[in-house]
N, C-alpha and C positions, 0 to 999 in steps of 0.2 A: 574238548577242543572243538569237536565237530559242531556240537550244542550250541556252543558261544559263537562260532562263525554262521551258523542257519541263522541264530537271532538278529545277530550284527546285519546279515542280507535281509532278513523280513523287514526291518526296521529303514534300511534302505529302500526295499522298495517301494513298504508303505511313503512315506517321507516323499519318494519319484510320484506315488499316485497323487497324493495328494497338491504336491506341485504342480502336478500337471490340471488336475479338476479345478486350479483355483486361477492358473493361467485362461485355462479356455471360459471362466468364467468372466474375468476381469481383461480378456486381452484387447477388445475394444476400446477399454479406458487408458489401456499401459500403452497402447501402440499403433492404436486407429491413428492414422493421419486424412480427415475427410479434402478431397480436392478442392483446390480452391478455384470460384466461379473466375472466368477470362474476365480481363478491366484493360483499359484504357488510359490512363490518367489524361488530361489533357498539359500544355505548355505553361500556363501561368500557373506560378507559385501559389499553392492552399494548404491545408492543415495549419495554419504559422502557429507556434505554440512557445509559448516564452518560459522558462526554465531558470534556478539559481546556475550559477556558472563553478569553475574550483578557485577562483583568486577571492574568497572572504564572502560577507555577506552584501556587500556589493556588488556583486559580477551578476552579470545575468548573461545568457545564452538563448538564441533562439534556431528554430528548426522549422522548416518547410518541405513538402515535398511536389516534382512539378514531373513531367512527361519530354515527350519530345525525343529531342538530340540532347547531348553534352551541351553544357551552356557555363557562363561565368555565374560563378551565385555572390552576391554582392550583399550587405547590411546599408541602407541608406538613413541616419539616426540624428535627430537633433535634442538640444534641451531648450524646454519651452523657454521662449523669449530672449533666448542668445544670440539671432541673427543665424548663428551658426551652423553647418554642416559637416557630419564626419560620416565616411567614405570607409567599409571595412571590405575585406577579401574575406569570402566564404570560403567552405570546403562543401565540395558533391563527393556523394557517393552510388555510382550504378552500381542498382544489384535487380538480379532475374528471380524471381517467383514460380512457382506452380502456375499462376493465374494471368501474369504479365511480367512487367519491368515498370520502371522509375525511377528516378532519381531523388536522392535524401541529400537535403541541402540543410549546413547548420550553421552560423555565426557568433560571433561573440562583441560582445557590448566594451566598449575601451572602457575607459577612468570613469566610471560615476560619482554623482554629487549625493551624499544624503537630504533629504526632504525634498526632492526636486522631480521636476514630471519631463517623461519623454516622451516625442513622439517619432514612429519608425515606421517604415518598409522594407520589404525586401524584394531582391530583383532577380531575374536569370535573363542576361544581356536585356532585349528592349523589354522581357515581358518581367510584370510588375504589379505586386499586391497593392491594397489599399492600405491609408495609415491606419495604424494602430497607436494607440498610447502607453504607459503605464507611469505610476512614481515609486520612487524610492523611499523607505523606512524615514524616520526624522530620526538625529540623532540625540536628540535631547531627550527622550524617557524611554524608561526602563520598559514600556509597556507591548504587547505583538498579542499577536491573534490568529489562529488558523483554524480552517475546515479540514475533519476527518473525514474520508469515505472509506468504508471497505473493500471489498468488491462491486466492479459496477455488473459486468459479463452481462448486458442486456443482448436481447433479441435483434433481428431488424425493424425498422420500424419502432424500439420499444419507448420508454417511458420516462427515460434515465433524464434527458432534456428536460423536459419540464420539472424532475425533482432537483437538476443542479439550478434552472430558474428561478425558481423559488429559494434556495438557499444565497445565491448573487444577490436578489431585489433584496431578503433579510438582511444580511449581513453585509454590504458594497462595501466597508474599510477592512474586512478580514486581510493579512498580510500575503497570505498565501494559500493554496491547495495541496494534502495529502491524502494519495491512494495506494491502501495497500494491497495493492496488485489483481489480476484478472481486468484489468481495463482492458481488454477485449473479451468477446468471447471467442472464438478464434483466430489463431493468425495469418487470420487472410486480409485482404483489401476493404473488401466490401463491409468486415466488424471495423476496422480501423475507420472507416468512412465515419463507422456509425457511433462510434466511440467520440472522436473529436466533434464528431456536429452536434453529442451530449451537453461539449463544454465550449463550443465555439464562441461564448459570450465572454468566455473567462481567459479561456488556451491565452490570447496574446496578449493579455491584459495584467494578469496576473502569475507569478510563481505557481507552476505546477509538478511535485514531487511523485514518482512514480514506484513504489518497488515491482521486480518480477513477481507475476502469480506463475502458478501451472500452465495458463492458457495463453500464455505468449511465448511457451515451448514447444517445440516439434518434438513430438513422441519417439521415441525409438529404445532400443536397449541403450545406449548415453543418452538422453539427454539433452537439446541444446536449443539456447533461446534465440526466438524469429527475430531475423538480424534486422529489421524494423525499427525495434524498441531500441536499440543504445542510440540508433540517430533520433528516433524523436528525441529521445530524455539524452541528449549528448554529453551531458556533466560525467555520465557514465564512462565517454572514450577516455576521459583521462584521467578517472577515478579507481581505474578496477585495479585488481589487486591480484596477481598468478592470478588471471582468468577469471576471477569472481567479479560480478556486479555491483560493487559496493560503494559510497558515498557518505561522505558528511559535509555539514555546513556551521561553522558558529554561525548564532542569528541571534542579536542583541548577549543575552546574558544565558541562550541556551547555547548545548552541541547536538545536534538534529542529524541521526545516521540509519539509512537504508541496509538491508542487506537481502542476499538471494537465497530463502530460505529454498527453493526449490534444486539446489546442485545437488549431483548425487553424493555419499556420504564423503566420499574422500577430498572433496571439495572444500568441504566445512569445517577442515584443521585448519586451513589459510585461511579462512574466515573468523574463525574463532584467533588465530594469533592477531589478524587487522585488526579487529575490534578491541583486543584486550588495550593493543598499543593507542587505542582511538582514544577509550576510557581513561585511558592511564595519562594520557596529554593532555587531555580537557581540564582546565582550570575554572570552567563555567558554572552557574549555582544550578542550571536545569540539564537534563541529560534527556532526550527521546529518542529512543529505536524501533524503527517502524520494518516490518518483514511479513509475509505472506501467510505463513502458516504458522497456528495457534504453538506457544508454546506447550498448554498444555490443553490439551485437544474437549471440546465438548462432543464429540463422535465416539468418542473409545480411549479407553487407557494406557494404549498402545500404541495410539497414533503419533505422527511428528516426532515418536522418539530421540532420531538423529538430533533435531536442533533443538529440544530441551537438555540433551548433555552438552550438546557444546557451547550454547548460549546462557543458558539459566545461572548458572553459575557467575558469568561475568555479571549480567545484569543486574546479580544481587550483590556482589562484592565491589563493585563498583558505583552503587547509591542511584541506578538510573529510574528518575521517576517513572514515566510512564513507558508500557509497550504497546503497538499499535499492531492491529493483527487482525486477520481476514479467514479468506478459505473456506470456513465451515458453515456460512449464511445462515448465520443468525445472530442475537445478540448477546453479549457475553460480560459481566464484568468481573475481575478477581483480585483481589487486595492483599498483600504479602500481610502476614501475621507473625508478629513476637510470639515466644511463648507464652506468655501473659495473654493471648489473644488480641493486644493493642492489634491496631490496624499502623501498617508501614510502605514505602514503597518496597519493591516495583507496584505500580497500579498497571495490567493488564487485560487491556482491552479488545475484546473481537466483535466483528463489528460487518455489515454489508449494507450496500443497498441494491441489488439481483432482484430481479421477481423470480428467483429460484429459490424456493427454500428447501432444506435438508433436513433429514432425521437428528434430535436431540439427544445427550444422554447428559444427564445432571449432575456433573461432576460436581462433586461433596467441595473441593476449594473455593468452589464460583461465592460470589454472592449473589449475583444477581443474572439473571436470563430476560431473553425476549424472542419470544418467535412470532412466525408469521405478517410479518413485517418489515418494510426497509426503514432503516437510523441512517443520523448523519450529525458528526458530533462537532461544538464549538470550544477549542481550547482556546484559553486567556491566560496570559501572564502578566503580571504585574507587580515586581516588587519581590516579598515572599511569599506571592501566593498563585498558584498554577489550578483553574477550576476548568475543571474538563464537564459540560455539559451535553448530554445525549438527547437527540429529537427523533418525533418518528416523521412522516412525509407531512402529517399533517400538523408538522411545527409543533405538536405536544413534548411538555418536558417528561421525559422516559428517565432519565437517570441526570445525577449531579454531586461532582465528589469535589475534596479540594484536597490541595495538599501545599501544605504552609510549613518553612523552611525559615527559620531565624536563628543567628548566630549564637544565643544563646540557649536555646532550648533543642532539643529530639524534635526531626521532622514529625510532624503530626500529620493526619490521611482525617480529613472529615468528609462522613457520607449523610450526605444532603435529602438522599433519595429514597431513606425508610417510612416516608408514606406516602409514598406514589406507587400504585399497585404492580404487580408485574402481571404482562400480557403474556401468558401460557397455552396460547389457543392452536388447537392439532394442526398442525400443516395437510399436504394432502394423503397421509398415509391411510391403508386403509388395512380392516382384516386384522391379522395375530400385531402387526406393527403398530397401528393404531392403538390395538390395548396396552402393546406396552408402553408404548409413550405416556397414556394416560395413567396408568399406572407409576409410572417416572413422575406425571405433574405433583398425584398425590404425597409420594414418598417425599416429595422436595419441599413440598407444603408442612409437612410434618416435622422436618428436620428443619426448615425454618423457624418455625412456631417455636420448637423445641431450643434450639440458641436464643432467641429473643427473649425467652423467659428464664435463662440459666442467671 
């Protein structure tokens, strides 16, 4: 008895040491909260960022944020060539900071027309943005379009701007923008400054989808996201679910839904019951779920655990084509497989555009990697067929799948991108890490080659 009680305590304590050496190795990352720089905002309305709204795929919602005093926050909104003017009552929200204060102002768009252009402002009593425009989907075909990002998490100063530039001048009729999460890199003022001035060509012009990353949370032992984010992305105040950040949209013939993969685990049973009940309502022929962290992790085997049990499973009984996925900063794609090896949905996608890149490890599911490198993907729907297209900054096709759904046949998954080489190039590791990576490119090379020819 004594024997088994000494064991039971050694095993304890080891267990405490090793807790404790992997806390002080990691507690910067679990629990640094760095201060944020003092700001100012000034009085006139800026960031305006226009967002899908929760009344259907017509709604839209917009958000700005301004300085000062308390003020009235107003929507002033017209539809091209109607004479007409309509007048909405905003809602503000003061909230205090580490760094200062401001005010989050957000509105909501009354009745829209499909096929029709609007032009808008917004106000806080006299003070008052410039117009902005945007239109509405047509309702006559089946067809839409959207940009992927993964993570942006740029620096000051960084770079992010000129590569959302370049994807706007490409593509001007895309229907909307999705980011799966880390659009800041800290949640402070001065990243959020620099976040929206990435997209400021786009923010009021077009639909911008947000999920939570990591880095729009305040560290601590819970967990909680920088109260920032639900007023920009305000779809969110009347979307959440028990406390979860969560969101869907029919749009045309899809059901297009967000979630927070970063809550702590007890979180993610309400998550997982909203979503099952989302799946289970949708009558639509395309299904996308966009969330933060990789379902199934290119880092380790071990990673994201939590939300590959409570998600993986809906997403597969539930037929959703694609998953949209971030976090890991780099590129990733992985295609569900029959036993037969066909290729099926889910098609899962990870995905960044960061000038940060991250250590690789070559999970045997993937088919395809990209490092060293920011992507930025063009989905198309039209009909039965959803071709999801991957680019690198310098507009090169990197990947291209498609997956074709007709009522009489098994969805089919065609991969377009077996002779477009994959970019395997060392990020900046260096020393024992560097060999193993490179060690990783060749093994993956080999187990490629190796299924190619089976």
């Amino acid at each position: 008895m004594k024997k088994r009680t000494k064991i039971i305590g050694g095993i304890i304590l080891l267990l405490l040491i090793v807790s404790v050496a992997i806390c002080k190795k990691r507690w910067k990352a679990w629990f640094e909260n760095l201060p944020e720089i003092r700001y100012v905002l000034t009085d006139e309305p800026q960031r305006v960022l226009l967002t899908f709204g929760n009344d259907g795929e017509l709604s839209r919602n917009v958000s700005w944020v301004c300085g000062g005093v308390s003020k009235q926050a107003k929507l002033e909104y017209t539809k091209v060539g109607s004479g007409d003017t309509v007048w909405v009552d905003g809602y503000s929200k003061f909230f205090r900071t580490l760094g200062g204060f401001c005010y989050a102002n957000w509105a909501k768009f009354g009745k829209l027309a499909y096929g029709a252009s609007y032009a808008y402002r917004v106000w806080n009593d006299s003070d008052v943005s410039k117009w902005y425009s945007f239109s509405t989907q047509p309702d006559s075909t089946d067809y839409f379009s959207f940009a992927f990002i993964g993570d942006v998490q740029d620096t000051l100063r960084g770079k992010t701007r000129e590569f959302m530039e370049n994807i706007r001048h490409r593509y001007p009729d895309t229907d909307f923008y999705m980011f799966a999460g880390d659009f800041v890199e800290r949640p402070m003022n001065c990243y959020w400054e620099e976040a929206y001035q990435s997209i400021d060509s786009i923010a009021p012009c077009k639909p911008v989808m947000v999920s939570p990353g990591n880095h729009e949370y305040i560290k601590g032992l819970t967990r909680v996201m920088e109260k920032r984010f639900a007023y920009a992305f305000s779809y969110l105040l009347d979307s959440r679910y028990k406390r979860n950040n969560v969101y869907a949209i029919d749009y045309k013939d899809a059901t297009i839904i967000t979630l927070d993969s970063n809550r702590d685990a007890w979180f993610l049973f309400s998550q997982r019951e909203w979503l099952k009940k989302t799946l289970k309502a949708s009558d639509k022929k395309w299904k996308i779920v966009m969330f933060h962290h990789p379902v199934y992790s290119i880092k380790g085997k071990m990673n994201n655990l939590p939300v590959r049990w409570m998600f993986d499973s809906l997403l597969r009984e539930y037929g959703v084509d694609l998953v949209l996925q971030g976090h890991e900063h780099n590129y990733a794609r992985m295609t569900n497989k029959k036993k037969n090896g066909e290729m099926t949905v889910p098609i899962y996608l990870v995905s960044h555009a960061s000038p940060k890149e991250y250590r690789l490890r070559f999970n045997d599911k993937y088919d395809r990697f990209g490092t060293n490198h920011r992507f930025y993907q063009m989905i198309d729907v039209k009909g039965d067929t959803l071709r999801m297209k991957a680019f690198l900054e310098d507009n090169s096709l990197y990947d291209d799948v498609e997956i074709i759904k007709t009522a009489s046949a098994p969805v089919r998954v065609i991969d377009n991108a077996r002779h477009i080489p994959e970019i395997l190039e060392q990020p900046w590791l260096k020393g024992r890490k560097a060999k193993k990576f490179c060690e990783g490119v060749e093994r993956w090379k080999k187990r490629k080659e190796f299924r190619a020819n089976r």
